[in-house]
PDB file with one MODEL, atoms N, CA, C and O in Angstrom:
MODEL        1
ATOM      1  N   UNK A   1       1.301  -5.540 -20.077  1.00  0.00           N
ATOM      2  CA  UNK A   1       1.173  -4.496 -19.068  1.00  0.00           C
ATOM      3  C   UNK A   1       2.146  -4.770 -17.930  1.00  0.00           C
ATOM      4  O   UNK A   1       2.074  -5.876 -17.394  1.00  0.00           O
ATOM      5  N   UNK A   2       3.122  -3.817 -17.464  1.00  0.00           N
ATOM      6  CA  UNK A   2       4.178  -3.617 -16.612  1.00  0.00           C
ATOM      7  C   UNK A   2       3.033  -4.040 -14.832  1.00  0.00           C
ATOM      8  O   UNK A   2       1.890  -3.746 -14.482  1.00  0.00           O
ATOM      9  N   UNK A   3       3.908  -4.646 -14.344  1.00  0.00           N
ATOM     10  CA  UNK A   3       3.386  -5.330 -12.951  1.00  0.00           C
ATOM     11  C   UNK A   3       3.435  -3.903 -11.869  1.00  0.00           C
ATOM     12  O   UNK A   3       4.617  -3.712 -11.585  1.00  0.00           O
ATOM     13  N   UNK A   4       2.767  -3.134 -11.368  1.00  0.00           N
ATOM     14  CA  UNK A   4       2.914  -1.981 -10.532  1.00  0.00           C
ATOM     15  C   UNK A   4       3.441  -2.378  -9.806  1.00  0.00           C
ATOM     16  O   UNK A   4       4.671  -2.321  -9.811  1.00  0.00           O
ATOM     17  N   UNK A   5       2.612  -3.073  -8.667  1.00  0.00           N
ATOM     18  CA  UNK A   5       3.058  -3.433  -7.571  1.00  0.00           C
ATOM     19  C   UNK A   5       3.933  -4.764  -7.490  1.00  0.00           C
ATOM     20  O   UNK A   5       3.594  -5.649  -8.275  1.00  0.00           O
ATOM     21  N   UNK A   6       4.779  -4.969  -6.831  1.00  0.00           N
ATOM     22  CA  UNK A   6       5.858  -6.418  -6.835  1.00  0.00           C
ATOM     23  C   UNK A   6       6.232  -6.513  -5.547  1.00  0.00           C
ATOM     24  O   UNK A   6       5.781  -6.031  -4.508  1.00  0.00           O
ATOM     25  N   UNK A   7       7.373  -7.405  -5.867  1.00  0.00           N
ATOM     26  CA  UNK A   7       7.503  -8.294  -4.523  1.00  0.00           C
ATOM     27  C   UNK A   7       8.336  -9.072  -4.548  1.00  0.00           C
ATOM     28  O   UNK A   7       8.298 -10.093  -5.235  1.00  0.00           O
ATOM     29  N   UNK A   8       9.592  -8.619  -3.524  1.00  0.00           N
ATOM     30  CA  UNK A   8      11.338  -8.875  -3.914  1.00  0.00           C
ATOM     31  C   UNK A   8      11.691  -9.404  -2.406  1.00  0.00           C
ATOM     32  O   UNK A   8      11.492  -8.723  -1.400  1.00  0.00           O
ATOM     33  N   UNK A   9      12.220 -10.665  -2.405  1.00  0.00           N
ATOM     34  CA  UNK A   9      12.757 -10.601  -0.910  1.00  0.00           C
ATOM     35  C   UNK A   9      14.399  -9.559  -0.734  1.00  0.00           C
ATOM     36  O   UNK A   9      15.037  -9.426   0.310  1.00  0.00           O
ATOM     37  N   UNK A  10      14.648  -9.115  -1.736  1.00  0.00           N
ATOM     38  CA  UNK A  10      15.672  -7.846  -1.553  1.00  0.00           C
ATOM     39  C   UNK A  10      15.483  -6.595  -1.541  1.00  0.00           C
ATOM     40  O   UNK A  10      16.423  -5.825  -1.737  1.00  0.00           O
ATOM     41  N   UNK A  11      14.021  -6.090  -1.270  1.00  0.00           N
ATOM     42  CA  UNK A  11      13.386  -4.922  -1.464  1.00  0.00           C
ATOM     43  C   UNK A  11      12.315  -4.942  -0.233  1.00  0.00           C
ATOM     44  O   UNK A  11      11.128  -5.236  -0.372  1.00  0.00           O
ATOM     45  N   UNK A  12      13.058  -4.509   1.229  1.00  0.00           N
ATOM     46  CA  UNK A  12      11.909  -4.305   1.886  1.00  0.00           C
ATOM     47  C   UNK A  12      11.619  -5.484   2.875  1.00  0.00           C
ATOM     48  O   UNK A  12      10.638  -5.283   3.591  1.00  0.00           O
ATOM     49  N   UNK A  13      12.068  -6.301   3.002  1.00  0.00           N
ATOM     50  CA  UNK A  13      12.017  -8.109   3.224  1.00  0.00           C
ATOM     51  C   UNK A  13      10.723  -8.884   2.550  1.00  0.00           C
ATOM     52  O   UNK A  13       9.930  -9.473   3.284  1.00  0.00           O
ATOM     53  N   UNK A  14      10.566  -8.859   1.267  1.00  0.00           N
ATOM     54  CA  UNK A  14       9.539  -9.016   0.619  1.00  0.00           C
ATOM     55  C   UNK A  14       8.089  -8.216   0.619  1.00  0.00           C
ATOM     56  O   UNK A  14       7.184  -8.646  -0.095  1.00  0.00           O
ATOM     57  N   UNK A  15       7.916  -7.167   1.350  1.00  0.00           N
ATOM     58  CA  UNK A  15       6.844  -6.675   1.490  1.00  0.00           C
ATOM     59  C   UNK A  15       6.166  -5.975   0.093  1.00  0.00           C
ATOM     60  O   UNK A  15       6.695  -4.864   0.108  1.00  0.00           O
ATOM     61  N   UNK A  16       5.801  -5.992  -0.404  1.00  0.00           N
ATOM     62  CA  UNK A  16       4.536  -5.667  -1.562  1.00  0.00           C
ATOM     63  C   UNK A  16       5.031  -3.852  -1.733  1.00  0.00           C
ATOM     64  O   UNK A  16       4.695  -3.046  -0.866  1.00  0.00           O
ATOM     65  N   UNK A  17       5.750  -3.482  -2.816  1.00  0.00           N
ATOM     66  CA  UNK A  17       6.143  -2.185  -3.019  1.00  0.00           C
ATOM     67  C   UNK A  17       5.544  -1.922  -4.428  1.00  0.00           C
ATOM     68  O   UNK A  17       5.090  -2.744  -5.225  1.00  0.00           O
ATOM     69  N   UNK A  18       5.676  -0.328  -4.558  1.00  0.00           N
ATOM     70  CA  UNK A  18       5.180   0.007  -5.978  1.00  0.00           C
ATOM     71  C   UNK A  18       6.523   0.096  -6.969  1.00  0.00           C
ATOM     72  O   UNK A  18       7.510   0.830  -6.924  1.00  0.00           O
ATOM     73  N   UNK A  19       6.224  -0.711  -7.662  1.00  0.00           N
ATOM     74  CA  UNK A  19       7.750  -1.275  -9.290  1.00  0.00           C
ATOM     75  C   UNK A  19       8.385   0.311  -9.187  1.00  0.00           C
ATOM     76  O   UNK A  19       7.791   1.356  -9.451  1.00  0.00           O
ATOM     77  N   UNK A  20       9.899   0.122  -8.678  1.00  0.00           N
ATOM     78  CA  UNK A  20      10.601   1.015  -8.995  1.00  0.00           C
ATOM     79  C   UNK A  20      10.662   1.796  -7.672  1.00  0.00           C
ATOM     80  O   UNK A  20      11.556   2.634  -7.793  1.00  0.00           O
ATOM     81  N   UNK A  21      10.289   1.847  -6.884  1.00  0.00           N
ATOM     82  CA  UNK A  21      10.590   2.211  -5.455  1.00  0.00           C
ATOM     83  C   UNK A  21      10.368   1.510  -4.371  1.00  0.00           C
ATOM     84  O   UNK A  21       9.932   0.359  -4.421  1.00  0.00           O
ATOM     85  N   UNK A  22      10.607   2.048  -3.418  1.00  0.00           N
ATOM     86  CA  UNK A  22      11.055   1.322  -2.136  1.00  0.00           C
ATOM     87  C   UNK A  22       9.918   1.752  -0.945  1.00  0.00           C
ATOM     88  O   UNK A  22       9.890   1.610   0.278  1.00  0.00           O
ATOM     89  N   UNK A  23       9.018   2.338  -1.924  1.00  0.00           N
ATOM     90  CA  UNK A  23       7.187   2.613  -0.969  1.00  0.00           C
ATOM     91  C   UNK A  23       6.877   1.543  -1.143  1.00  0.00           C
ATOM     92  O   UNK A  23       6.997   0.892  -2.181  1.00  0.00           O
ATOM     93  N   UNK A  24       6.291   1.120   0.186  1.00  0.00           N
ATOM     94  CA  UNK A  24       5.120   0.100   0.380  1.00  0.00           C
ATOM     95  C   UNK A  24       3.716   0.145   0.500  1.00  0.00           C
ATOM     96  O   UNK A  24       3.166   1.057   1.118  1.00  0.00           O
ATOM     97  N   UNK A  25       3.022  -0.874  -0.103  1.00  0.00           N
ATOM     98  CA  UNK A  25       2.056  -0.789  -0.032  1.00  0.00           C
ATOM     99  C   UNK A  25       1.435   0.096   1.539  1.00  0.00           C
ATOM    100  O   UNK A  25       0.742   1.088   1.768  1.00  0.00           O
ATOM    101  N   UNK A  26       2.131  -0.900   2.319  1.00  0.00           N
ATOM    102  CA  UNK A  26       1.587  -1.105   3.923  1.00  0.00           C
ATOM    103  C   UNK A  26       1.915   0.710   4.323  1.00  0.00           C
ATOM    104  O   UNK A  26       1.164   1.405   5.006  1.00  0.00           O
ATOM    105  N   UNK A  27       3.154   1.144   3.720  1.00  0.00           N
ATOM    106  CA  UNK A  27       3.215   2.550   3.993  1.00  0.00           C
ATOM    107  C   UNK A  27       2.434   3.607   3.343  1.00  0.00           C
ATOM    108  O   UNK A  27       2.328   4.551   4.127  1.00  0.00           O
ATOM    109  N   UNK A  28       1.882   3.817   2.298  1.00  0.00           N
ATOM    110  CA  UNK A  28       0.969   4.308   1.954  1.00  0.00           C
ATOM    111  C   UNK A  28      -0.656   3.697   2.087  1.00  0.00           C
ATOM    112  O   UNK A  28      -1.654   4.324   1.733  1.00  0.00           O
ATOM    113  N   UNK A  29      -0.650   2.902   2.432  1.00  0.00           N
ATOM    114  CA  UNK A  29      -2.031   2.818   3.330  1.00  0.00           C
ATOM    115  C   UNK A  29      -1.941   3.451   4.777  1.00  0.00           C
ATOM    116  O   UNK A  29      -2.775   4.293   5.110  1.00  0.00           O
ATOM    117  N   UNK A  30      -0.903   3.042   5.667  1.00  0.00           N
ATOM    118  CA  UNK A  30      -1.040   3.815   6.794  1.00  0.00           C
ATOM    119  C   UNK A  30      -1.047   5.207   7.004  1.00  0.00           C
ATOM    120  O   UNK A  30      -1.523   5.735   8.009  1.00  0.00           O
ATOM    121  N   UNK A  31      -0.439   5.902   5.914  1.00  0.00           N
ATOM    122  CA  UNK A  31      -0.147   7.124   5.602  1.00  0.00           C
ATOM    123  C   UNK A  31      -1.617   7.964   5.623  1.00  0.00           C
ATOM    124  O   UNK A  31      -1.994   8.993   6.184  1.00  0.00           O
ATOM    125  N   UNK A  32      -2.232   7.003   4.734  1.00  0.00           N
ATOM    126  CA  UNK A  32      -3.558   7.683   3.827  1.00  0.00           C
ATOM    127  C   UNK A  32      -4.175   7.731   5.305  1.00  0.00           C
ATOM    128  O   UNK A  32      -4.204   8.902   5.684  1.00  0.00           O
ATOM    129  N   UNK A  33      -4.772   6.679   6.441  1.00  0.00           N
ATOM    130  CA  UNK A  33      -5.229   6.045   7.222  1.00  0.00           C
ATOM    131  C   UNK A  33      -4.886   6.862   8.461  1.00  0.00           C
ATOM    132  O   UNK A  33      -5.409   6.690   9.562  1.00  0.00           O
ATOM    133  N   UNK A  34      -3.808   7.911   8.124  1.00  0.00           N
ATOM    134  CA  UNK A  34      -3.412   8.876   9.544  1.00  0.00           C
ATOM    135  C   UNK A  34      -3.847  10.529   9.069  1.00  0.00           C
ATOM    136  O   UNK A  34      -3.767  11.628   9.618  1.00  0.00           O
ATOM    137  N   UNK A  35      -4.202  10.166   8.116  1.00  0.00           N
ATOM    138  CA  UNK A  35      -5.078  11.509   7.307  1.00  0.00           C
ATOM    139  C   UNK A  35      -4.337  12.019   6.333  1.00  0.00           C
ATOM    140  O   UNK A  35      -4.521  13.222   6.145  1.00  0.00           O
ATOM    141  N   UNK A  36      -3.408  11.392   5.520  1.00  0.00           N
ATOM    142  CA  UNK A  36      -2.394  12.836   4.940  1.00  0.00           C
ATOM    143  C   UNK A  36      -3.021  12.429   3.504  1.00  0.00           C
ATOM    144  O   UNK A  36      -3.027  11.243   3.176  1.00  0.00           O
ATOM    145  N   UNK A  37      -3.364  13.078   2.951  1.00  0.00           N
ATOM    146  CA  UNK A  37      -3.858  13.435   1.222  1.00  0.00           C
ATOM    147  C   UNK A  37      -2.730  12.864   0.434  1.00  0.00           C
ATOM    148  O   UNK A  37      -1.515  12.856   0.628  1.00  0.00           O
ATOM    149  N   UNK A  38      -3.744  12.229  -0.827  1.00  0.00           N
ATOM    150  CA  UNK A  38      -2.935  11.958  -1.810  1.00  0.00           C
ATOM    151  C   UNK A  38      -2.106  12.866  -2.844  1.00  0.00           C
ATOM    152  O   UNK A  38      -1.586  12.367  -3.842  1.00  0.00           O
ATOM    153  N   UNK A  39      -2.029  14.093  -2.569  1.00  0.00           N
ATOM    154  CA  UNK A  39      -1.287  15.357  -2.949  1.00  0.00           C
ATOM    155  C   UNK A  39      -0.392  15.006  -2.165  1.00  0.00           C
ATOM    156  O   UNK A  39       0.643  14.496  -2.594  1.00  0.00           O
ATOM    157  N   UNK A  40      -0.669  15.265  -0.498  1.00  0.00           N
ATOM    158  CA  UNK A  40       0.975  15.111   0.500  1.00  0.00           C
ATOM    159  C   UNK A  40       2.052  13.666   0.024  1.00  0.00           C
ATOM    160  O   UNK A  40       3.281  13.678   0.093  1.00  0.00           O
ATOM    161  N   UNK A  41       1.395  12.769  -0.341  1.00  0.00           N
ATOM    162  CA  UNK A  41       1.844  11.436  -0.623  1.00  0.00           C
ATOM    163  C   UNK A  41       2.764  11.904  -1.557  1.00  0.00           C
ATOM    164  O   UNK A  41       3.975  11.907  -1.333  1.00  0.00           O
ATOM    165  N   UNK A  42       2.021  12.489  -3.079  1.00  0.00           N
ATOM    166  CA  UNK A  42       2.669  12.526  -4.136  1.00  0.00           C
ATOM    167  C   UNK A  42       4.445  13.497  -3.561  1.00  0.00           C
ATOM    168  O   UNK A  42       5.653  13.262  -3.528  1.00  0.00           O
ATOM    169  N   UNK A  43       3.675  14.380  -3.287  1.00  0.00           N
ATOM    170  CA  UNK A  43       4.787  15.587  -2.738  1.00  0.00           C
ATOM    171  C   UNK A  43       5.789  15.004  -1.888  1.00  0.00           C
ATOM    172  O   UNK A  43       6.416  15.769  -1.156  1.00  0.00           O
ATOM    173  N   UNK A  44       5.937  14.290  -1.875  1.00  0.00           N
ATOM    174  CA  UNK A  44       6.511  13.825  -0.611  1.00  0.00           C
ATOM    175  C   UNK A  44       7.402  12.201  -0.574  1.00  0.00           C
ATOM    176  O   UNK A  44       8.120  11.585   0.214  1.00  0.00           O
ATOM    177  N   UNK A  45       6.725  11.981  -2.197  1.00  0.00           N
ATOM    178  CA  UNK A  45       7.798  10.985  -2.536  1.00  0.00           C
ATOM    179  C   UNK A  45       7.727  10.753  -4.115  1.00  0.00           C
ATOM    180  O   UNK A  45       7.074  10.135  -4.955  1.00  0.00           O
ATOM    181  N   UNK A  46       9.013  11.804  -3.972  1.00  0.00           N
ATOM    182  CA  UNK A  46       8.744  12.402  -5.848  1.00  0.00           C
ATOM    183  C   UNK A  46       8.781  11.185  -7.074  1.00  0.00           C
ATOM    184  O   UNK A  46       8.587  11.486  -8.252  1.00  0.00           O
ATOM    185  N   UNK A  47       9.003  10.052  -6.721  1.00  0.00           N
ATOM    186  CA  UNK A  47       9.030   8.548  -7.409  1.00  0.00           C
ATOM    187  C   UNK A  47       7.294   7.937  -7.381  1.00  0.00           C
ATOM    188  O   UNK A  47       6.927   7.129  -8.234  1.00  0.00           O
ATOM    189  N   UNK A  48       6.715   8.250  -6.721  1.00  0.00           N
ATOM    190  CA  UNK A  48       5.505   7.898  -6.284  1.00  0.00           C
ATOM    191  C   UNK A  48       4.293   8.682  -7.552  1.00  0.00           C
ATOM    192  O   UNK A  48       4.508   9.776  -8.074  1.00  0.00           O
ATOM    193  N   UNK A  49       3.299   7.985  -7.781  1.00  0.00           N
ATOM    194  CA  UNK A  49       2.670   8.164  -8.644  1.00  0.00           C
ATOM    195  C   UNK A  49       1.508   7.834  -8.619  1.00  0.00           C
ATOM    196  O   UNK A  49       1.229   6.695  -8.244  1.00  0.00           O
ATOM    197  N   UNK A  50      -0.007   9.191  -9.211  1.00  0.00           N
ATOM    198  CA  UNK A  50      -1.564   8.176  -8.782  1.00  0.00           C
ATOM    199  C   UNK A  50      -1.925   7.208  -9.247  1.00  0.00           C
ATOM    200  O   UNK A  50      -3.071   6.800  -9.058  1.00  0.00           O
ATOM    201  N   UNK A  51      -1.056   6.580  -9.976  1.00  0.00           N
ATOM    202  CA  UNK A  51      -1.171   5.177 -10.580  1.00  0.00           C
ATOM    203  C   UNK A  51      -0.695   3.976  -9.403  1.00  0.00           C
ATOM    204  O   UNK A  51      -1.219   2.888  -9.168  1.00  0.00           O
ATOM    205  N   UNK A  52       0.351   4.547  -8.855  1.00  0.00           N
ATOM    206  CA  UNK A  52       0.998   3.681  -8.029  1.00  0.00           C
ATOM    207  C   UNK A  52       0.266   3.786  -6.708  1.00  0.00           C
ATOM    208  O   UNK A  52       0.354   2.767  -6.023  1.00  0.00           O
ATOM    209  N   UNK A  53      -0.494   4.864  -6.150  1.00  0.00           N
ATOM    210  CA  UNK A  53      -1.402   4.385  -4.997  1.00  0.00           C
ATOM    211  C   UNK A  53      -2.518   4.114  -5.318  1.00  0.00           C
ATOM    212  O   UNK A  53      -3.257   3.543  -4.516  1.00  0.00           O
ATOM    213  N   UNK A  54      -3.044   4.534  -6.887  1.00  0.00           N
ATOM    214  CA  UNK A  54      -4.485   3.323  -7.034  1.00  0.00           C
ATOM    215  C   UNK A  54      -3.791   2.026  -6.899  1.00  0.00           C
ATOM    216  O   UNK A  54      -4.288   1.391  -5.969  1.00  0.00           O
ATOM    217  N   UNK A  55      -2.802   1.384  -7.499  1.00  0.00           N
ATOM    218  CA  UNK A  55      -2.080   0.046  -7.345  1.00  0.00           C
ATOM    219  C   UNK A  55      -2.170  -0.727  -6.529  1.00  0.00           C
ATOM    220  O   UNK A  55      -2.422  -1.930  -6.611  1.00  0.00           O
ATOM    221  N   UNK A  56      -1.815   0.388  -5.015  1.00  0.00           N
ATOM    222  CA  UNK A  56      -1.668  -0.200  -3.846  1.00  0.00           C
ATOM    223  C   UNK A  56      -2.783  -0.377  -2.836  1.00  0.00           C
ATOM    224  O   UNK A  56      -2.768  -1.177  -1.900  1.00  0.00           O
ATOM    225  N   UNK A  57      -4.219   0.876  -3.292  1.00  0.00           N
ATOM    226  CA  UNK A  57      -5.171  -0.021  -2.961  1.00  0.00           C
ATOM    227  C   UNK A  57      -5.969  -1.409  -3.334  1.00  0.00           C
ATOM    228  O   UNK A  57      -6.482  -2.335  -2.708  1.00  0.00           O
ATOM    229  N   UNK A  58      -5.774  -1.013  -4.767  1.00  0.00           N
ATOM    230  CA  UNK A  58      -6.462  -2.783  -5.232  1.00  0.00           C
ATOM    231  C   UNK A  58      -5.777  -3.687  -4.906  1.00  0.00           C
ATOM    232  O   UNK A  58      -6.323  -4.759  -5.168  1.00  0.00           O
ATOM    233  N   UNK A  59      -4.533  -3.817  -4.312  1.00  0.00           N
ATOM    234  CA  UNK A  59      -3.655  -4.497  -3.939  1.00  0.00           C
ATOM    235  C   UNK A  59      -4.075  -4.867  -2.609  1.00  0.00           C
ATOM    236  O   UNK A  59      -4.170  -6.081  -2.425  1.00  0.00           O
ATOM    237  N   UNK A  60      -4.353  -4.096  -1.621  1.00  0.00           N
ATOM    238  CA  UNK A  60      -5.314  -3.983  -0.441  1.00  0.00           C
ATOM    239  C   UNK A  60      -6.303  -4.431  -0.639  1.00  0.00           C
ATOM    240  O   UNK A  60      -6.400  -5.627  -0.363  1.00  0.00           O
ATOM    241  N   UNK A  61      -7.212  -3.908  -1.062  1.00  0.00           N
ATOM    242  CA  UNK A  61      -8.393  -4.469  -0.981  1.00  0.00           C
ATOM    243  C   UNK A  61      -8.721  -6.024  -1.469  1.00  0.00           C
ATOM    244  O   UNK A  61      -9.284  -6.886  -0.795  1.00  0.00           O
ATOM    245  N   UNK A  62      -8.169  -6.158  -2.951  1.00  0.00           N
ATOM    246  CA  UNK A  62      -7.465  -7.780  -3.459  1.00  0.00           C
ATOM    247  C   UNK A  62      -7.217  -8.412  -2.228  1.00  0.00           C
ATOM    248  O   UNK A  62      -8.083  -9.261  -2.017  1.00  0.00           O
ATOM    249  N   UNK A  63      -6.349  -8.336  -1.297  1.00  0.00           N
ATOM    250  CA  UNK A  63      -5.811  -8.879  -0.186  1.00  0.00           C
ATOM    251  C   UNK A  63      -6.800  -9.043   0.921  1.00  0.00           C
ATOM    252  O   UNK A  63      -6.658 -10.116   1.507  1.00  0.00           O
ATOM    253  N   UNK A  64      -7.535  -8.465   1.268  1.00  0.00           N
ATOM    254  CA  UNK A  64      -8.951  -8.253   2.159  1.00  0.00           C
ATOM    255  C   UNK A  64      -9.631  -9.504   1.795  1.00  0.00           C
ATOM    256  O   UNK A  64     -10.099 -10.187   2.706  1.00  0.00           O
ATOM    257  N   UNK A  65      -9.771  -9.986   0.257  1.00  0.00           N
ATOM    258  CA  UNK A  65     -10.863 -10.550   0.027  1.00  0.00           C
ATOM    259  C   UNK A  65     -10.771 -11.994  -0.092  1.00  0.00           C
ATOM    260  O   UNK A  65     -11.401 -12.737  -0.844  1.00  0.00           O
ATOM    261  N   UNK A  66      -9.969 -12.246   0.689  1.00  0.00           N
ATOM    262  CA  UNK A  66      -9.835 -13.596   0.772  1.00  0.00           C
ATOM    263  C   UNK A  66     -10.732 -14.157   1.546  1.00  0.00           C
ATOM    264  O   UNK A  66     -11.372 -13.442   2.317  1.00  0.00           O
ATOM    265  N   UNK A  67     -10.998 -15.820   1.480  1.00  0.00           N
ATOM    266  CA  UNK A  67     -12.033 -16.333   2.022  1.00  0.00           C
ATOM    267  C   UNK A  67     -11.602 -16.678   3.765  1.00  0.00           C
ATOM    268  O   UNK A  67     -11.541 -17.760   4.350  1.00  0.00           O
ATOM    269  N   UNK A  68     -11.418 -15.649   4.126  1.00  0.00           N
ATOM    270  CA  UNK A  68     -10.720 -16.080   5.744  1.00  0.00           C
ATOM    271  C   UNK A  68     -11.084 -15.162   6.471  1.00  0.00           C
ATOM    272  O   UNK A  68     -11.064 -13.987   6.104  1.00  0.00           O
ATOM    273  N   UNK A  69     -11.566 -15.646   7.891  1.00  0.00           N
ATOM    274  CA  UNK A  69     -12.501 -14.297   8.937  1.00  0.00           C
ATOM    275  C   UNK A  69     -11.813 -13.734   9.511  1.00  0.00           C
ATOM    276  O   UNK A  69     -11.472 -14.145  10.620  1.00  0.00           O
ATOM    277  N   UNK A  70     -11.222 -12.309   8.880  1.00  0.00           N
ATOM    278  CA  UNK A  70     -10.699 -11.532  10.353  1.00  0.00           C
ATOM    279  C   UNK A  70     -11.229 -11.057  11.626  1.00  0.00           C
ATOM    280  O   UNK A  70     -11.864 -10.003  11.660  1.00  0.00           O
ATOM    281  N   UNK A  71     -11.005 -11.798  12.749  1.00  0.00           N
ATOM    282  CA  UNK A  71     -11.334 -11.366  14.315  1.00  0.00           C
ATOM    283  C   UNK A  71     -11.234  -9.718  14.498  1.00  0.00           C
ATOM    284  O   UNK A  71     -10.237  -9.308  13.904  1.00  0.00           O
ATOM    285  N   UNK A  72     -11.782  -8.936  14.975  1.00  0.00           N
ATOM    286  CA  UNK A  72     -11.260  -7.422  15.128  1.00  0.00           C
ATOM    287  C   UNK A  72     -11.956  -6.710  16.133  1.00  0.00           C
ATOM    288  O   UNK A  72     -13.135  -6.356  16.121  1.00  0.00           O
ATOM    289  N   UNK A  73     -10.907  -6.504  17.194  1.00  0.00           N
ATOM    290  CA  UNK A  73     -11.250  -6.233  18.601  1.00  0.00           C
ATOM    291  C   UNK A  73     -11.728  -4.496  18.452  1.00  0.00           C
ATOM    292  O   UNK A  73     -11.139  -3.567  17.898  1.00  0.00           O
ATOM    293  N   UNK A  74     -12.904  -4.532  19.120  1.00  0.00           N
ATOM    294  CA  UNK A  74     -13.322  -2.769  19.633  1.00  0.00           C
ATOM    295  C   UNK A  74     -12.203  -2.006  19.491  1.00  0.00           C
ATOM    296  O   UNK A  74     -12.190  -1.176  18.582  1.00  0.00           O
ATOM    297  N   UNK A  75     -11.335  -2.112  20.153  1.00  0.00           N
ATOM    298  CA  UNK A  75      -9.709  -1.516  20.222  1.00  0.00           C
ATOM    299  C   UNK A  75      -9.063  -1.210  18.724  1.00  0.00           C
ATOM    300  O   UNK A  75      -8.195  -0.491  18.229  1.00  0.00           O
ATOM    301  N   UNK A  76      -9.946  -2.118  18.351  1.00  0.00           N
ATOM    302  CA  UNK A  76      -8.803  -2.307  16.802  1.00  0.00           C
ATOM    303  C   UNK A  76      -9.304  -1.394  15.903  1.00  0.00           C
ATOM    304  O   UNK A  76      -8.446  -1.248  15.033  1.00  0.00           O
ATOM    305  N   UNK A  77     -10.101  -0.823  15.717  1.00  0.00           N
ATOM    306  CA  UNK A  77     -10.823  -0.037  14.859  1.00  0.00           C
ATOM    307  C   UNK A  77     -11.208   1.600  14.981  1.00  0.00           C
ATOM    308  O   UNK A  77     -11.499   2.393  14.086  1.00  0.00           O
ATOM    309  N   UNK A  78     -11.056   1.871  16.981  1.00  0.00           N
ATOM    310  CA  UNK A  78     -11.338   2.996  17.441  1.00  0.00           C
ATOM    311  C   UNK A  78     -10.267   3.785  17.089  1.00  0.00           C
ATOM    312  O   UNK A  78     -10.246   4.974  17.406  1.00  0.00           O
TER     313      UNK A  78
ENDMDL
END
């Protein structure tokens, strides 16, 4: 099975993209996270695929679940 998501220090400065483009994880989470639908996503980056932002949440969430306490200020969440 082909690796979705990867991770190139020549692609991005290593940041976590979906195989074959130059979307990031971190950009389609913030995307989703400022309200825009996974239709606008698709539309909007014709390389992009619902395979490739399920990818990038388990990739997220995978990443969340590490054994380490994130601090998170009132501010940070409002």
């Amino acid at each position: 099975m082909k690796a979705i998501i990867t991770a190139s220090p020549d692609i991005l400065m290593g940041k976590p993209v979906v195989a074959g483009t130059r979307i990031s994880v971190e950009l389609i989470l913030e995307r989703l996270a400022a309200g825009e639908t996974v239709a606008q996503l698709l539309d909007e980056n014709p390389g992009l695929t619902m395979e490739g932002i399920q990818a990038a949440l388990a990739f997220a969430a995978s990443a969340i679940k590490a054994d380490v306490v994130y601090p998170v200020s009132a501010e940070a969440i409002a």
